[in-house]
Structures are given as structure tokens and as C-alpha cells.
SERO-4910 file (N, C-alpha, C, O; in steps of 0.05 Angstrom, whole numbers):
BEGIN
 pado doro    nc1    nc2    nc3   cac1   cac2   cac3    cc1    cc2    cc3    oc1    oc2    oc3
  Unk    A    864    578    295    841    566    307    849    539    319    861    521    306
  Unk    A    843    538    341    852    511    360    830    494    347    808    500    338
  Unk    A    848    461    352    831    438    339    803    441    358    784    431    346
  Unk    A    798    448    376    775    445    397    754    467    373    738    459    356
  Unk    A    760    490    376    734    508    358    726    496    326    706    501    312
  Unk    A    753    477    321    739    468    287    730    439    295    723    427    275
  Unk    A    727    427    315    713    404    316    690    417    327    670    407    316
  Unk    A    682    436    346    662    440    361    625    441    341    605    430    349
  Unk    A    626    459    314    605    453    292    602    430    294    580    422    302
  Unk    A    632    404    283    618    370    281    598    370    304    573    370    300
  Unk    A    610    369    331    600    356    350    572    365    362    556    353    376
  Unk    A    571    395    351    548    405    345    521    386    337    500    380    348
  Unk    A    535    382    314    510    381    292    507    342    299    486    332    305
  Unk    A    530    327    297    524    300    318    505    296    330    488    279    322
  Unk    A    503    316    360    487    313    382    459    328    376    444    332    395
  Unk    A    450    339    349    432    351    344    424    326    321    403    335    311
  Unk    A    428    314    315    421    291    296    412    277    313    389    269    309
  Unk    A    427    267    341    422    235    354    401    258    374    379    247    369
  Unk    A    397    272    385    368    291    382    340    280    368    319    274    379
  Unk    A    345    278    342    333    282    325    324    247    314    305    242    298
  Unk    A    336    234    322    330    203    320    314    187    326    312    186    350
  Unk    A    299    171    314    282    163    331    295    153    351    319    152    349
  Unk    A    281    142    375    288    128    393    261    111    400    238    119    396
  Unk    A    270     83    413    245     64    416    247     34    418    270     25    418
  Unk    A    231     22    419    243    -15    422    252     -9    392    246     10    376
  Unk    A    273    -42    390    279    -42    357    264    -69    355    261    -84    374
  Unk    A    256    -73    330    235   -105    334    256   -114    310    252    -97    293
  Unk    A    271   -126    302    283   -139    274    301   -113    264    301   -112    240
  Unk    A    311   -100    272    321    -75    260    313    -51    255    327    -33    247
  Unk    A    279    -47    263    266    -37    255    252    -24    280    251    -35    302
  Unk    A    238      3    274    229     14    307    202      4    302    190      6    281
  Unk    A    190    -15    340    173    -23    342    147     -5    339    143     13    356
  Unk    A    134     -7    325    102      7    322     87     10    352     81    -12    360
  Unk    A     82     25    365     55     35    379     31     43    377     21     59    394
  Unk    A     20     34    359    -13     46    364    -23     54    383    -24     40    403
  Unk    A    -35     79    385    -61     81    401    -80     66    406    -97     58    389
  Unk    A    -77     58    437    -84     38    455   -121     41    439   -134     20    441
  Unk    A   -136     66    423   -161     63    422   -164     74    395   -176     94    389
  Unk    A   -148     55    374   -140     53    346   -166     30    340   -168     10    355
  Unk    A   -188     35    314   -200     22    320   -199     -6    306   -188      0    285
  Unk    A   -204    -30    306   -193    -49    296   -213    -70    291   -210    -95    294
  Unk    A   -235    -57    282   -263    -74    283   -261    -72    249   -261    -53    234
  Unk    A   -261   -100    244   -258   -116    214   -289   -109    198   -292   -111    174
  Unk    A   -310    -99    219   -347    -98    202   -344    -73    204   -341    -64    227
  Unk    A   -344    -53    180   -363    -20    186   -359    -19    167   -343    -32    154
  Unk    A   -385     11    157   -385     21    143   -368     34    130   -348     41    142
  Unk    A   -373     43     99   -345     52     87   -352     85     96   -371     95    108
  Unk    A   -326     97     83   -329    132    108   -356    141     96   -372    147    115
  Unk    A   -369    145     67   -387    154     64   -422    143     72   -445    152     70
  Unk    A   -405    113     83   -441     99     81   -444     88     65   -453     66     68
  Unk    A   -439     96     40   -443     70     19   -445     46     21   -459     34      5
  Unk    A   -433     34     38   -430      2     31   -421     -4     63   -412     14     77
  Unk    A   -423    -24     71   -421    -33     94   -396    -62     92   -401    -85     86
  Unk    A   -375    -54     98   -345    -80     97   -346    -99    112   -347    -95    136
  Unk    A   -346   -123    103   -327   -136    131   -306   -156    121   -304   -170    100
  Unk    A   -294   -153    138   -258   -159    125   -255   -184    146   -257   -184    171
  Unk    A   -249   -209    128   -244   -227    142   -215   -237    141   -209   -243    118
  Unk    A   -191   -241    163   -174   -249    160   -167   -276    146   -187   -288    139
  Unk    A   -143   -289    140   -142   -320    141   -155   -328    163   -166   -313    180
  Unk    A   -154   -350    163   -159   -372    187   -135   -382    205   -135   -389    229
  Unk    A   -111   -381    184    -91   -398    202    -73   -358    214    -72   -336    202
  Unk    A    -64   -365    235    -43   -344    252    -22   -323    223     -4   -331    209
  Unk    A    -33   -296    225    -18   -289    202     13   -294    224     19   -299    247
  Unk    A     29   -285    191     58   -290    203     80   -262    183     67   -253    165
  Unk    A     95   -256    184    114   -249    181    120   -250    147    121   -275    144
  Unk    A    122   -243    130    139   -252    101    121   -277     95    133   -299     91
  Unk    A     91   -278     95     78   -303     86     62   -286     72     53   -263     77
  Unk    A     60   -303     53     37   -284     30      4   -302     41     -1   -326     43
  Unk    A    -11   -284     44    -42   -303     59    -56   -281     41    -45   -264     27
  Unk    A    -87   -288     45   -110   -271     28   -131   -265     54   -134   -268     79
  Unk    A   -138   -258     41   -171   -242     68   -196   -244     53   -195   -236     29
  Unk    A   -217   -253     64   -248   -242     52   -249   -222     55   -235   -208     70
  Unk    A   -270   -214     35   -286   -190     33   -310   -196     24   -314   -207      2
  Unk    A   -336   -186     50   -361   -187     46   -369   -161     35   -359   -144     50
  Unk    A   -387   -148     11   -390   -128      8   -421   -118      7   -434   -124    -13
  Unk    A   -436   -104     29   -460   -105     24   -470    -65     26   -465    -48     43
  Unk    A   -486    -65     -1   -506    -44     -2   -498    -33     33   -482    -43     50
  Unk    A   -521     -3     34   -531      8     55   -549     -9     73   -548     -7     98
  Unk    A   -569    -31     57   -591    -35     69   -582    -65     69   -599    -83     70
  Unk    A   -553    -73     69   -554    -97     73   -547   -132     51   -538   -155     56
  Unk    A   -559   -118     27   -558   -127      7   -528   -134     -5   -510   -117     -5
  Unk    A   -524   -162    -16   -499   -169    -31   -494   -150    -58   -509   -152    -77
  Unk    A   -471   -131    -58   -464   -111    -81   -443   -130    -98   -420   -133    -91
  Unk    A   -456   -142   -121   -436   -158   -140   -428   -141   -155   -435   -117   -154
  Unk    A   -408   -150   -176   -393   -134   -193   -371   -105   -194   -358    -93   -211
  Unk    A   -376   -102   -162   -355    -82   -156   -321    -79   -156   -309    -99   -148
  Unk    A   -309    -60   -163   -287    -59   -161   -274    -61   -140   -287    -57   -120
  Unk    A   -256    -64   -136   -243    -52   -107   -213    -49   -115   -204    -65   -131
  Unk    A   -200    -31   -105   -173    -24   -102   -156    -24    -75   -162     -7    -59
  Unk    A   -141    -36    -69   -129    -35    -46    -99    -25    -46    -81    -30    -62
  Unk    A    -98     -4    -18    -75     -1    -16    -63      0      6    -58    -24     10
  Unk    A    -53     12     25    -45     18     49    -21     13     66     -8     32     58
  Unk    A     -6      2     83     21     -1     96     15      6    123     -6      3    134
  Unk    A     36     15    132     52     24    162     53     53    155     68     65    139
  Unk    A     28     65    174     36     97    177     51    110    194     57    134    193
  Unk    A     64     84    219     84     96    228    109    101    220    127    114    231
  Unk    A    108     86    198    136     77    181    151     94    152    174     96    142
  Unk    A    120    106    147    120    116    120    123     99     94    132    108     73
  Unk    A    114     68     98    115     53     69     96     40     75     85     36     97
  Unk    A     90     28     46     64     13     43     68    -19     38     89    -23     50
  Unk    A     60    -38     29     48    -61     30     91    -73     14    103    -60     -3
  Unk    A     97    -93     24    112   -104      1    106   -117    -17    124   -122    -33
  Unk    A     81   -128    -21     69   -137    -48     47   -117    -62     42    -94    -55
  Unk    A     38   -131    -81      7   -106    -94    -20   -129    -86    -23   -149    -99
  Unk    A    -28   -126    -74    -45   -147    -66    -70   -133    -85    -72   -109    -92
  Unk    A    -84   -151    -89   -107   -147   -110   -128   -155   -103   -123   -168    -82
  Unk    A   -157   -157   -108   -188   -162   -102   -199   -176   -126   -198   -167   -149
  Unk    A   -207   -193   -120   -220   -208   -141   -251   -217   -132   -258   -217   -108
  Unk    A   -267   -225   -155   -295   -232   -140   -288   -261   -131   -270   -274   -142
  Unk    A   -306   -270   -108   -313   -285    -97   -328   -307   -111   -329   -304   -135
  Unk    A   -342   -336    -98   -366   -346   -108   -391   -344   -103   -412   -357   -106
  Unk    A   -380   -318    -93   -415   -313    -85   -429   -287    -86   -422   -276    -65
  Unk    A   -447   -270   -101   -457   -252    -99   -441   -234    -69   -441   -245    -47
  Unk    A   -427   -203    -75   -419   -193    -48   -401   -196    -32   -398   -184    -11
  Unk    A   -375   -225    -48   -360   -234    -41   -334   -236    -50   -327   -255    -64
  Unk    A   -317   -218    -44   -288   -225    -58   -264   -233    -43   -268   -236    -19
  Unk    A   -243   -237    -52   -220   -246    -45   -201   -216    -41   -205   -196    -54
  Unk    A   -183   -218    -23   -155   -194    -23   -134   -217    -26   -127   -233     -8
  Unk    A   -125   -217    -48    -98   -237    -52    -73   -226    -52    -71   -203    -61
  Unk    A    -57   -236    -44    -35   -224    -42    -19   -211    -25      1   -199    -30
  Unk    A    -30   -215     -4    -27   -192     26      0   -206     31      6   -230     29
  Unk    A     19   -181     42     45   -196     61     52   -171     77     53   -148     69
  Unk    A     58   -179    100     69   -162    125     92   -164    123     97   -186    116
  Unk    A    114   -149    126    141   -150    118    148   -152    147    165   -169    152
  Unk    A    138   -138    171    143   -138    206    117   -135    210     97   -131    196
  Unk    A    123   -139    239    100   -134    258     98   -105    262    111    -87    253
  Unk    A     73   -104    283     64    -74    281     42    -64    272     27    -83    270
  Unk    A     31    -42    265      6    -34    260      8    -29    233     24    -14    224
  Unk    A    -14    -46    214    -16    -35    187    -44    -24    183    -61    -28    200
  Unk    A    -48     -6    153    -70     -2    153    -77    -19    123    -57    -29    112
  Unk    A    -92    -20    116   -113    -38     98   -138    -18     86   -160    -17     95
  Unk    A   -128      1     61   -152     13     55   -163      1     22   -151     -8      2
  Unk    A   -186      5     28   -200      2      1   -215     20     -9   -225     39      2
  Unk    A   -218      9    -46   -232     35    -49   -249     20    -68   -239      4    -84
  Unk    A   -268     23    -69   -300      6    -67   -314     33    -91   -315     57    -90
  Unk    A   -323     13   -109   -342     27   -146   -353      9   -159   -343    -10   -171
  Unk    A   -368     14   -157   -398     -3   -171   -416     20   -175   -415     43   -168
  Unk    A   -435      6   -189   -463     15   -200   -476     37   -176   -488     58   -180
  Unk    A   -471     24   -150   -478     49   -125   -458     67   -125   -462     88   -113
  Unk    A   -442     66   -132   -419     93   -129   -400     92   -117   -396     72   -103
  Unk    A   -383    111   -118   -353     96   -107   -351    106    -69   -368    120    -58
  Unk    A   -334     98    -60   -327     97    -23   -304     89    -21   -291     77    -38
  Unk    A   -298     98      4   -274     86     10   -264     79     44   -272     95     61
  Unk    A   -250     60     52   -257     63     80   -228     38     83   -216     26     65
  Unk    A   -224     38    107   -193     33    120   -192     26    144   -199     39    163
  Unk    A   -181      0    144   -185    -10    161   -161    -26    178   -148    -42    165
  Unk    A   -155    -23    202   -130    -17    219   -125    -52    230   -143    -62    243
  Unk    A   -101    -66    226   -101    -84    239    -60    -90    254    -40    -86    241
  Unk    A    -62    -96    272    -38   -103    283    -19   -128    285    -27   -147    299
  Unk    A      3   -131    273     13   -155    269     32   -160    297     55   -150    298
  Unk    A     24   -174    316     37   -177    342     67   -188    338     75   -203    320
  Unk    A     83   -177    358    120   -186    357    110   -226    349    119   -239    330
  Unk    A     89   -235    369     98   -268    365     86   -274    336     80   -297    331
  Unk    A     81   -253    315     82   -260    292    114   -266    266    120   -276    244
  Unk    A    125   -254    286    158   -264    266    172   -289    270    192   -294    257
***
């Protein structure tokens, strides 16, 4: 067997791998995220069942990169009403990526009837993350997810 037919499988399976690669901008080492241009990214709605109506307030100051920041959370009934004493669980990441959050960010109540804290949040890159919660109280449990994008001039 000539060296050409026992290399020809490698070179095979090579050019069927780099095939098989992603390809794409690299942002930090990492392939840049694209969202769908009509990904929705509105911080107020309802959770998927109706139950409860969210709105997710960012920091104030420019998120950034590997900074640990927190977010509000307003939590109100169907009809509007402040829902105290609820749970919430948070989890979510980069679904283009296949991983989730590099911290455990957690929910705590607020000072105010309807009002809690998300502590702990950190973006590891830029790109599209998602942000879901999962919402239980005395009205019943929901859950709902909410899409936000960490722009390149965030690193």
C-alpha cells in the first residue's frame, strides 16, 4: 500500500471535521453570538402562563464583561397587584453556546411588597443570554424568560 492510500482516510476525515466546525467572527476566543434580528428583548411581560406579569430591571450603570451586577424584579398578580412572598429560581445562559450563567445568581425579596433583587448575575462574554425564572407563590407557580444581549463594546 503506497504512503498516498494510508494517509488518504486521515485527510479524509480532517477535511470532514474542518466541514463540520463552526465557522464565524471569534469575539475573545470564542464564536460571536447572532441573534435573530426579531429575538424579543422586552424586559415587561407576562410569565408563559399568565400568571404573573415581570419586569426585569437591569443595573443602572453599562453592564460589562466578568462584573458581578444585580437586576430588579417587579412581580405583579394578573390584575396588576404587588405578589409578595414568592419564590423565584433563576437560571439560564447562552443558547448559542450550550452553557449557562458562570455564577448561581439568586432572588431575594426586595423592600417593597412585589419587589426583589437577582444578585449575582455575571456575563462571562458578550452575546445573547437568556435569563429565565421560575416564579411560586400562593398564586401558583410560572415561568417565563427573558432574552437580553451583551454588546462586543461590553468587554
Amino acid at each position: 500500500m503506497t504512503t498516498v492510500h494510508r494517509l488518504l482516510p486521515l485527510l479524509i476525515s480532517a477535511l470532514a471535521l474542518g466541514a463540520c466546525a463552526p465557522h464565524g467572527d471569534m469575539n475573545h476566543g470564542q464564536m460571536a453570538s447572532h441573534p435573530s434580528p426579531d429575538l424579543n428583548l422586552a424586559l415587561q411581560r407576562n410569565t408563559d402562563g399568565g400568571t404573573y406579569r415581570v419586569e426585569l430591571s437591569p443595573p443602572a450603570e453599562p453592564l460589562r464583561v466578568n462584573k458581578i451586577h444585580s437586576w430588579n424584579i417587579r412581580l405583579l398578580d394578573a390584575n396588576g397587584q404587588p405578589v409578595p412572598d414568592a419564590r423565584i429560581a433563576v437560571d439560564g445562559g447562552m443558547p448559542e453556546h450550550g452553557h449557562g450563567f458562570p455564577t448561581q445568581p439568586r432572588v431575594s425579596a426586595g423592600g417593597a411588597p412585589g419587589a426583589y433583587v437577582l444578585e449575582g448575575m455575571k456575563f462571562n462574554m458578550t452575546g445573547w443570554w437568556e435569563i429565565k425564572l421560575e416564579v411560586q407563590s400562593a398564586r401558583g407557580a410560572d415561568r417565563i424568560t427573558f432574552n437580553t444581549v451583551l454588546p462586543p463594546s461590553a468587554s
